[in-house]
C-alpha positions in Angstrom: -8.5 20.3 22.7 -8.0 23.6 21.1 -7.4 21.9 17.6 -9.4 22.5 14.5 -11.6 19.2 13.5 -9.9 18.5 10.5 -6.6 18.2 12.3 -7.8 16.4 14.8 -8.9 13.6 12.1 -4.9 12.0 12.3 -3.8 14.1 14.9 -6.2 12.9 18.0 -5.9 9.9 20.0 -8.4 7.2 21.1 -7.4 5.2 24.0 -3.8 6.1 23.7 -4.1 4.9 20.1 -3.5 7.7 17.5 -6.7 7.8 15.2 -4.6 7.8 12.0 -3.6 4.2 13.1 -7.4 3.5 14.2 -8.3 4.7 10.5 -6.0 2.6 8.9 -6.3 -0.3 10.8 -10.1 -0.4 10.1 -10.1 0.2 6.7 -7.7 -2.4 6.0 -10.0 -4.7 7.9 -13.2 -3.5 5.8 -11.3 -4.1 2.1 -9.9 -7.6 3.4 -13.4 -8.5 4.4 -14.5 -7.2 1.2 -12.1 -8.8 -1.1 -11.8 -12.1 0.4 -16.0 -12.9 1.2 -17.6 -10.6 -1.2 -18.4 -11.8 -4.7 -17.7 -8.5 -6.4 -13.7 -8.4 -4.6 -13.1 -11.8 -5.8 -14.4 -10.5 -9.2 -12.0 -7.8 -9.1 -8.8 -10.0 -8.1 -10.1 -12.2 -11.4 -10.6 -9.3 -13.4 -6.7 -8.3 -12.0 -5.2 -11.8 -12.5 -6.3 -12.5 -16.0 -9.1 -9.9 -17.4 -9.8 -13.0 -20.6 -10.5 -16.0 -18.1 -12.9 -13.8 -15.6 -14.2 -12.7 -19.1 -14.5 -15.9 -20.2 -16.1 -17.2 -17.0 -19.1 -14.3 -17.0 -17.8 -11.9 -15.0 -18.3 -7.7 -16.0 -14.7 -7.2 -16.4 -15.8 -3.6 -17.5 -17.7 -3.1 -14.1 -15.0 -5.1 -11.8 -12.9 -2.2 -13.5 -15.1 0.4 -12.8 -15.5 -0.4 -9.0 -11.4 -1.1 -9.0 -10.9 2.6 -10.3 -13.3 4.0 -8.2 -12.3 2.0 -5.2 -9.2 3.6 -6.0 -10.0 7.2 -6.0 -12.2 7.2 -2.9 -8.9 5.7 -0.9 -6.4 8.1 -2.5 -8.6 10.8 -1.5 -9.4 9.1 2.0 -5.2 8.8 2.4 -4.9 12.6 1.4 -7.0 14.4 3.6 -5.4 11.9 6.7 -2.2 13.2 5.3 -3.2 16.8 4.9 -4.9 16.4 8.4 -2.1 14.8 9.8 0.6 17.8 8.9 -1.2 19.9 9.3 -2.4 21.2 5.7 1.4 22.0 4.8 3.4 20.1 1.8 6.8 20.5 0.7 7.4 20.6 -3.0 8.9 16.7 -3.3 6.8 15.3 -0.8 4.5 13.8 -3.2 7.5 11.9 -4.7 8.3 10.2 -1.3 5.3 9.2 -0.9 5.2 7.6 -4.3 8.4 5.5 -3.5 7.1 4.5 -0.3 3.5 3.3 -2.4 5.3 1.5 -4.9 7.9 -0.8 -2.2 5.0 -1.4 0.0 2.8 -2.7 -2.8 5.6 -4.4 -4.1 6.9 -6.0 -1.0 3.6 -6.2 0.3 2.6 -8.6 -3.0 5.9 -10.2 -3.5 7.4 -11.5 0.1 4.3 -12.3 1.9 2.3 -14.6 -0.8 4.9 -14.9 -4.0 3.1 -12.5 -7.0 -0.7 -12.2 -5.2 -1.7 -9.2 -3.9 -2.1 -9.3 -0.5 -3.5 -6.5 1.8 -2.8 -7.0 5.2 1.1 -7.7 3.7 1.2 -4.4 1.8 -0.2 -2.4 5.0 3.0 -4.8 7.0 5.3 -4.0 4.3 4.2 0.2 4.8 5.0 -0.3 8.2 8.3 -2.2 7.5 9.1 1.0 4.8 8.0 4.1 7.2 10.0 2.1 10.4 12.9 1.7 8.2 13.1 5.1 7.3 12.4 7.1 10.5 14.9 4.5 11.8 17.6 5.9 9.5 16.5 9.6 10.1 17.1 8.9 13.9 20.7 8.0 13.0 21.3 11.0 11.0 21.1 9.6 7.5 19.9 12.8 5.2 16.1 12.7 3.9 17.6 12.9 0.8 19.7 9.1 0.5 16.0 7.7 2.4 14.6 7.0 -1.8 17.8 5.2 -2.6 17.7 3.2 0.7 13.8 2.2 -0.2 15.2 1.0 -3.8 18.2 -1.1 -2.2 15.1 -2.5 -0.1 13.2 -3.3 -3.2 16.3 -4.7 -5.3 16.9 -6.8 -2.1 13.3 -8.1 -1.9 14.1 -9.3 -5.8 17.1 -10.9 -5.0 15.6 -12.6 -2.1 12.1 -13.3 -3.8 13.6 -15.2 -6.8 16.6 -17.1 -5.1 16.2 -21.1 -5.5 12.8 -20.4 -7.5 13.4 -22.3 -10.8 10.2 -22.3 -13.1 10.6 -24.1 -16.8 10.2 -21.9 -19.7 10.7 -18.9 -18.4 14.3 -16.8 -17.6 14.8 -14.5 -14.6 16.8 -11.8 -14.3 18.8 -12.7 -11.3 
């Protein structure tokens, strides 16, 4: 093809399969392998659940941290330059707000509906999929781009609603 490397990175296609999907789909794989079989991810999710117990039981808090952050950081960049690649290098001015919303309800989502208040990866990469469908979905039937935040919050509100009816838990008050 006549494109540019870079753009080809989420623009190409392997086997009729688009390569940003191929991307995604293996990196999810590596970090569920990582953090379900590999001593330092189930370091981290102790470090994440309750820093004072892992602390407690031996574990570097300070380094599960460290790996957490930096984790972080290499995926962030890893998920800008396949969304740089993947419009071709050009951002509107609020488009790093959308994605923001769209972060937040999948990790929410991802943590809350599949396995109640654990994180959960392959549910959070689901719940993306649930969020982007939803909205192209509504940009097909003419809703503006600009009601698509406010339909991800009604989703998230909903998911609240629906994730604490009929639990009861003694001592504690929910909201709803």
């Amino acid at each position: 093809s006549n494109q540019p490397d870079f753009f080809a990175l989420a623009q190409g296609a392997t086997c009729g399969v688009p390569d940003i999907v191929l991307s995604v789909a293996v990196v999810t794989a590596i970090l569920a392998v990582c953090m379900r079989r590999f001593r330092f991810g189930l370091y981290m999710y102790a470090t994440g659940g309750n820093p004072m117990a892992a602390k407690a039981a031996g574990i570097n808090t300070a380094l599960a941290q460290l790996i957490a952050y930096g984790m972080s950081g290499f995926l962030s960049g890893l998920g800008g330059v396949l969304a740089a690649s993947y419009i071709s290098g050009s951002f509107a001015l609020g488009s790093p707000f959308e994605f923001l919303i769209t972060a937040f309800a999948a990790a929410f989502l991802g943590s809350t509906l599949i396995r109640q208040g654990e994180l959960n990866l392959v549910g959070t990469v689901i719940a993306a999929l649930f969020i982007t469908s939803l909205n192209n979905a509504l940009t097909l039937y003419g809703v503006s781009f600009l009601y698509l935040p406010g339909m991800q919050g009604a989703v998230l509100i909903l998911a609240l609603v629906l994730g604490n009816m009929g639990r009861k838990q003694v001592g504690q008050m929910t909201i709803f």
